[in-house]
C-alpha positions in Angstrom: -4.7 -2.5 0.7 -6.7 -2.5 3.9 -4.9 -3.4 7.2 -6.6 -5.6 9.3 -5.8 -3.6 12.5 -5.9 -0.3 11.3 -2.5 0.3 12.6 -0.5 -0.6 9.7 2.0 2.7 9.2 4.5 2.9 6.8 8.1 2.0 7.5 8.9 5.0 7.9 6.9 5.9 10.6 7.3 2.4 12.5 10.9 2.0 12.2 12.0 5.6 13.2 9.5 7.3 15.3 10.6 6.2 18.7 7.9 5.2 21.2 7.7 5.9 24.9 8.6 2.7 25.6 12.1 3.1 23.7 12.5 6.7 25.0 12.4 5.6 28.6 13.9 1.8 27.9 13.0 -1.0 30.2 15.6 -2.1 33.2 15.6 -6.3 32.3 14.8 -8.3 29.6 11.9 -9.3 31.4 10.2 -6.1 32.0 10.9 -5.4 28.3 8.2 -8.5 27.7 6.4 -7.7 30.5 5.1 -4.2 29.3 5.0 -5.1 25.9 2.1 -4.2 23.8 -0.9 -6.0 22.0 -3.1 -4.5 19.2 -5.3 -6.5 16.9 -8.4 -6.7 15.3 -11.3 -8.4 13.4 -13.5 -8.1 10.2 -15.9 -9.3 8.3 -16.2 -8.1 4.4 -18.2 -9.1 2.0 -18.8 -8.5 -2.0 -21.6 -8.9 -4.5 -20.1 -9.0 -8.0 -22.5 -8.7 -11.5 -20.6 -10.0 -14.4 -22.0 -8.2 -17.4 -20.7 -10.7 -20.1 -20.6 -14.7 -20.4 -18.9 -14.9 -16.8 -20.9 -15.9 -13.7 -21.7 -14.0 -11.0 -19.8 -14.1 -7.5 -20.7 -13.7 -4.1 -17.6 -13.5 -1.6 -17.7 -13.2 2.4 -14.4 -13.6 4.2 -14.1 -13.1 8.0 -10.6 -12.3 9.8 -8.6 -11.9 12.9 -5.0 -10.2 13.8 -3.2 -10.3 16.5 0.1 -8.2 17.3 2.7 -8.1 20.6 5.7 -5.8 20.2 8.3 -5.9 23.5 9.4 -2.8 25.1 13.2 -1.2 24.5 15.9 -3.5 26.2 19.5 -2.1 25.3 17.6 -0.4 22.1 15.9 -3.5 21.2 13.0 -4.3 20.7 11.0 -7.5 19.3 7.2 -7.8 17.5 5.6 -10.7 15.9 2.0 -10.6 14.2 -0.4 -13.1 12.5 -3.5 -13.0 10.8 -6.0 -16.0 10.3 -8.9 -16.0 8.2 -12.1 -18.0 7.3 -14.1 -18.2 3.7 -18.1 -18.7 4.4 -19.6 -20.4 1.8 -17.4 -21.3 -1.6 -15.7 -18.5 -0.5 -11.6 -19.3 -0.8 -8.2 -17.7 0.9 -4.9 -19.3 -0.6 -4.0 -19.3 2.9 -5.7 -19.9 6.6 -3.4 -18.1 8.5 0.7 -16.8 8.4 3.1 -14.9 10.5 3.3 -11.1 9.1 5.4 -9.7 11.1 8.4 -11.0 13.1 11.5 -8.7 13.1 13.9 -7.6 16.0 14.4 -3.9 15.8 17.1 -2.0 17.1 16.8 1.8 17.3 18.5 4.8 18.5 18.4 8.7 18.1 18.2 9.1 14.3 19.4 5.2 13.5 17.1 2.5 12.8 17.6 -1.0 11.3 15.1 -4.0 11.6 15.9 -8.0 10.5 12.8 -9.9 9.7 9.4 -10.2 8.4 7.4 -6.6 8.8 5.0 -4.2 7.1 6.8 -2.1 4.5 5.0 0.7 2.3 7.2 2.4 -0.3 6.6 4.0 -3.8 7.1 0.5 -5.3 7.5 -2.1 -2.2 4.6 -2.6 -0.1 2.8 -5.4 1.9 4.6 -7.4 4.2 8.4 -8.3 3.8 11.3 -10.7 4.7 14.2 -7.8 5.0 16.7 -6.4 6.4 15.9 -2.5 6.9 18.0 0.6 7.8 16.2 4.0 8.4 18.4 6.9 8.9 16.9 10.5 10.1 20.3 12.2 11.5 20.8 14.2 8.3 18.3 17.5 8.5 15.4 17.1 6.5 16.3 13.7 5.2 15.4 10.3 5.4 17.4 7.8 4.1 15.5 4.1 3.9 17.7 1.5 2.2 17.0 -2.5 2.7 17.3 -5.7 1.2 14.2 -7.5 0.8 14.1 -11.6 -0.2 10.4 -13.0 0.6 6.6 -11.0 0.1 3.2 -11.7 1.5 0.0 -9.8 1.2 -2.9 -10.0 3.9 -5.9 -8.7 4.4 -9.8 -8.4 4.2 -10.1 -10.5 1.5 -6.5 -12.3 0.7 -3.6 -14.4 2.7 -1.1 -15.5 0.5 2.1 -17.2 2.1 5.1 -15.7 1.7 7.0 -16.2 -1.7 10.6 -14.6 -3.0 10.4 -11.7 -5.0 13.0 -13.0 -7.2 16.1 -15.8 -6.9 18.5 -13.5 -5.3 16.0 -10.7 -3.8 16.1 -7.5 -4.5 17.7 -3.9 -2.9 15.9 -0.4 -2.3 17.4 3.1 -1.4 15.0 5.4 -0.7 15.5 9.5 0.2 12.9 11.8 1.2 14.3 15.6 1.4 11.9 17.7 3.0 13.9 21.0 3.7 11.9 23.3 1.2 8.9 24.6 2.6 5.7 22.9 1.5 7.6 20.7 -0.8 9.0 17.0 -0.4 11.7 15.4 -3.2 11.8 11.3 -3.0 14.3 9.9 -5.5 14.8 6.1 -5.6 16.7 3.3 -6.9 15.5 -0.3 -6.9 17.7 -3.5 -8.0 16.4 -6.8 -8.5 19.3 -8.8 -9.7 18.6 -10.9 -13.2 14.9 -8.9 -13.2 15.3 -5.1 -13.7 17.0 -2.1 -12.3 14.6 1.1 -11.7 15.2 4.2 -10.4 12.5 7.6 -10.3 12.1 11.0 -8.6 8.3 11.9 -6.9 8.1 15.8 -6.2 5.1 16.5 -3.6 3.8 20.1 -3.2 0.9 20.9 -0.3 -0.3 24.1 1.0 -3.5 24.3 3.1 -5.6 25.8 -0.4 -3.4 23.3 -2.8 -1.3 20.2 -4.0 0.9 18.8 -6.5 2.5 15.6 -7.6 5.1 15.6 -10.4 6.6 11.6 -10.6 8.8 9.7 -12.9 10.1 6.3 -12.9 12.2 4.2 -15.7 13.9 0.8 -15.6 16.3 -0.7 -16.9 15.1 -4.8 -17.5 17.5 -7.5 -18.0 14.6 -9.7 -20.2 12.3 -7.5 -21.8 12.5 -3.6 -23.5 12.7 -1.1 -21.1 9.7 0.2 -18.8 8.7 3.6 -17.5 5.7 5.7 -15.6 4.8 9.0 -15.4 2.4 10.6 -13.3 1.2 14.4 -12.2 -1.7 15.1 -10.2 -3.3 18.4 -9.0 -5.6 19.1 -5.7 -7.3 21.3 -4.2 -10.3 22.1 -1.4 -13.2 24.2 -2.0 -15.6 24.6 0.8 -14.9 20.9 2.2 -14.7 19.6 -0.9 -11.7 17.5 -1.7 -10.9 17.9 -5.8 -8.4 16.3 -8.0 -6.8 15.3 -11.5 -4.6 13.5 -12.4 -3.4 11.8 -15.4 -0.7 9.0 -15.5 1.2 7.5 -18.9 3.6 4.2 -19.1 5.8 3.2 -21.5 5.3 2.5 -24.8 6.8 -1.3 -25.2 6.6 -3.2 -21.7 4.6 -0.1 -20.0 5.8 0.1 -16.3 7.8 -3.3 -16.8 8.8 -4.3 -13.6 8.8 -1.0 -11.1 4.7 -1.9 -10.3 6.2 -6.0 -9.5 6.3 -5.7 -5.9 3.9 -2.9 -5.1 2.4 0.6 -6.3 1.0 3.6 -5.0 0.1 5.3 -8.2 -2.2 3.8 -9.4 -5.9 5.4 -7.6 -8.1 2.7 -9.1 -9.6 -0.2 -7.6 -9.3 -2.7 -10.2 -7.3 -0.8 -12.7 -6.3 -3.6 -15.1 -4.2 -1.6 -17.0 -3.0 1.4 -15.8 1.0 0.0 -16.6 0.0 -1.8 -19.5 2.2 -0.4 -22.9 0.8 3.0 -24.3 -1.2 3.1 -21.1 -2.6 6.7 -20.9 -4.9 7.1 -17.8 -6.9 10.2 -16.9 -8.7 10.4 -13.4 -10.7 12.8 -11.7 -12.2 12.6 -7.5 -14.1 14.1 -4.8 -14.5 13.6 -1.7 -17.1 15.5 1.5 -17.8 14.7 4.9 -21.3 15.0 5.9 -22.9 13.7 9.4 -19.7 12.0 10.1 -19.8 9.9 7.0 -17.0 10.0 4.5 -18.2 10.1 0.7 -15.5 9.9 -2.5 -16.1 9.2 -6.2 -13.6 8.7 -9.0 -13.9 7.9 -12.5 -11.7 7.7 -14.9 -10.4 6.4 -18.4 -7.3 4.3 -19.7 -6.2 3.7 -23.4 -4.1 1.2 -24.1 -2.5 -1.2 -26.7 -4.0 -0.7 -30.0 -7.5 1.6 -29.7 -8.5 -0.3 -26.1 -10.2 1.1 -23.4 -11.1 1.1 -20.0 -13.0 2.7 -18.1 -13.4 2.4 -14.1 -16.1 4.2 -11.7 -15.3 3.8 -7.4 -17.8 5.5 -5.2 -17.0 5.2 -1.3 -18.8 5.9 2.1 -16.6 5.1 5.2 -18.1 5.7 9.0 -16.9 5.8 12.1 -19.2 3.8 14.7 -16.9 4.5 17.6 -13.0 4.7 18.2 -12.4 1.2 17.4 -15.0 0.0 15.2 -15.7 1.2 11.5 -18.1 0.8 8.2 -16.7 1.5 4.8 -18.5 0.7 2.0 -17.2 0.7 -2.2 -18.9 0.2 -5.3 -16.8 -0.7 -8.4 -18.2 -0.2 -12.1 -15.8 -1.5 -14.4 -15.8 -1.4 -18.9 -13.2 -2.7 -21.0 -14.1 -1.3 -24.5 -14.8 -4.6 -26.8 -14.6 -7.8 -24.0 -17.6 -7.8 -22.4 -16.1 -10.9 -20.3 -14.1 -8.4 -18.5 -17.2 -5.9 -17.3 -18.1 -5.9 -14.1 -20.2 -3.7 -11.2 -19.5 -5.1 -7.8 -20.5 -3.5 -4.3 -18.4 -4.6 -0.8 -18.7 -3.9 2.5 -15.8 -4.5 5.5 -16.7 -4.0 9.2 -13.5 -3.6 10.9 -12.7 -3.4 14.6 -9.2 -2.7 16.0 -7.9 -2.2 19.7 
């Protein structure tokens, strides 16, 4: 998902990386607002999509704007609120005009973290923005430790504001480690509960050395209204001459596929549309590239899923991305997309985002 202000990092980095702000601390509570900060930014994105079957044709443009203001360090608080409003041209249509993001008072000292409210989270399986309460702890070596309570989502960006919505009646709970005390490697076991949904719990082991990289993951769950789901995924790399290579192939369960780990966010998954990646009997093999050339940034993947009984997909992404300056950039993607035996589902579609962030 592209963020709107090109600033989005992942909770891990916002809530424990201390700024200078916080290092030095402001004197009042009204210096803390006083030399507070403001990011933001605008965009404009648009897509042309063929339908190759019986469906029409679409033509989407969207234009938005974000606006952020986060408070110095008073007493190891700190306070930021966001929004992002949008406009549809034509019959263009965003379930939402505008929402509050972010709003969340944090308070952080050496290796302790823990922020209340809504704000940008991005986990193996949580992502978006989130009503939570988060602690981030970094004061054991080589470890952090991420465990939160999350009860509302939203997601927001070039082309999509939806309000915020619970993930479930009573929430749901996430403990995340990352261990990264053996050289070149980093361990990331979970667990995630979502009460009266499904229990899931996995391990991700990351390898990368300047000439190569690995990704071994597994996830299973335990659900509470359907059979149990599961993912597995491993993933090779490597860079020849500039050239950015890699494989990968990912498999989900045989009765519910993923179930309910992909519910509230993924980062497996490398397709764009990927319909059914966690479907049942999903088996998905991938291959990309990727070169820089005159300051542009080129990538191409293609790859195949079966699923179900004898289906199959098959999905092609080719990217260009460019920096005009520092603040403002062009990225470009074309998506052609096959589902073996519905031609209703086919699709090529090419979209462009102009996005400007200060």
């Amino acid at each position: 998902m592209i963020n709107l202000t090109g600033k989005k990092l992942s909770l891990l980095t916002c809530g424990l990386l201390l700024s200078s702000s916080m290092a030095f601390g402001a004197s009042t509570i009204d210096e803390a607002f006083k030399s507070g900060t403001v990011s933001g930014g605008a965009t404009l994105y648009g897509i042309d999509k063929d339908a190759k079957g019986g469906t029409a044709d679409s033509d989407d443009a969207f234009a938005t704007f974000s606006l952020s203001y986060e408070t110095a360090s008073y007493k190891n608080l700190s306070v930021k609120t966001s929004f992002i409003a949008g406009h549809a041209f034509d019959d263009s249509n965003l379930a939402e005009n505008a929402i509050m993001t972010e709003a969340y008072v944090k308070y952080a000292v050496d290796g302790f973290s823990l922020s209340v409210g809504r704000q940008a989270i991005d986990l193996e399986w949580l992502g978006d923005y989130n009503e939570a309460v988060v602690a981030a702890i970094t004061s054991v070596p080589d470890t952090t430790i991420v465990a939160g309570y999350v009860n509302e989502q939203a997601a927001a960006d070039e082309d999509e504001i939806n309000a915020f919505d619970e993930v479930t009646k009573d929430g749901a709970y996430v403990l995340d480690v990352k261990y990264s005390g053996i050289s070149n490697v980093e361990l990331n076991p979970y667990y995630y509960s979502a009460p009266d949904v499904a229990n899931f719990y996995g391990l991700k082991a990351s390898y990368n050395s300047d000439a190569f990289g690995a990704v071994a993951h597994y996830a299973a769950s335990s659900e509470d209204t359907q059979k149990d789901g599961s993912i597995g995924h491993v993933e090779l790399s490597t860079t020849l001459a500039g050239l950015s290579l890699a494989a990968g192939y990912i498999k989900a369960g045989d009765d519910v596929g993923a179930g309910s780990i992909s519910a509230y966010g993924d980062n497996i998954s490398p397709f764009d549309e990927g319909a059914n990646t966690y479907s049942a009997k999903a088996e998905s093999y991938y291959a990309s590239l990727g070169y820089s050339v005159a300051g542009i940034d080129l990538g191409a993947l293609y790859g195949q899923t079966e699923f179900g009984a004898n289906s199959e997909e098959t999905e092609l992404n080719l990217t260009a991305g460019y920096s005009i300056t520092d603040s403002l950039g062009l990225s470009l993607l074309y998506v052609d997309y096959d589902l073996d035996g519905s031609s209703n589902s086919d699709f090529n579609s090419i979209s462009a985002t102009l996005a400007y962030s200060f």
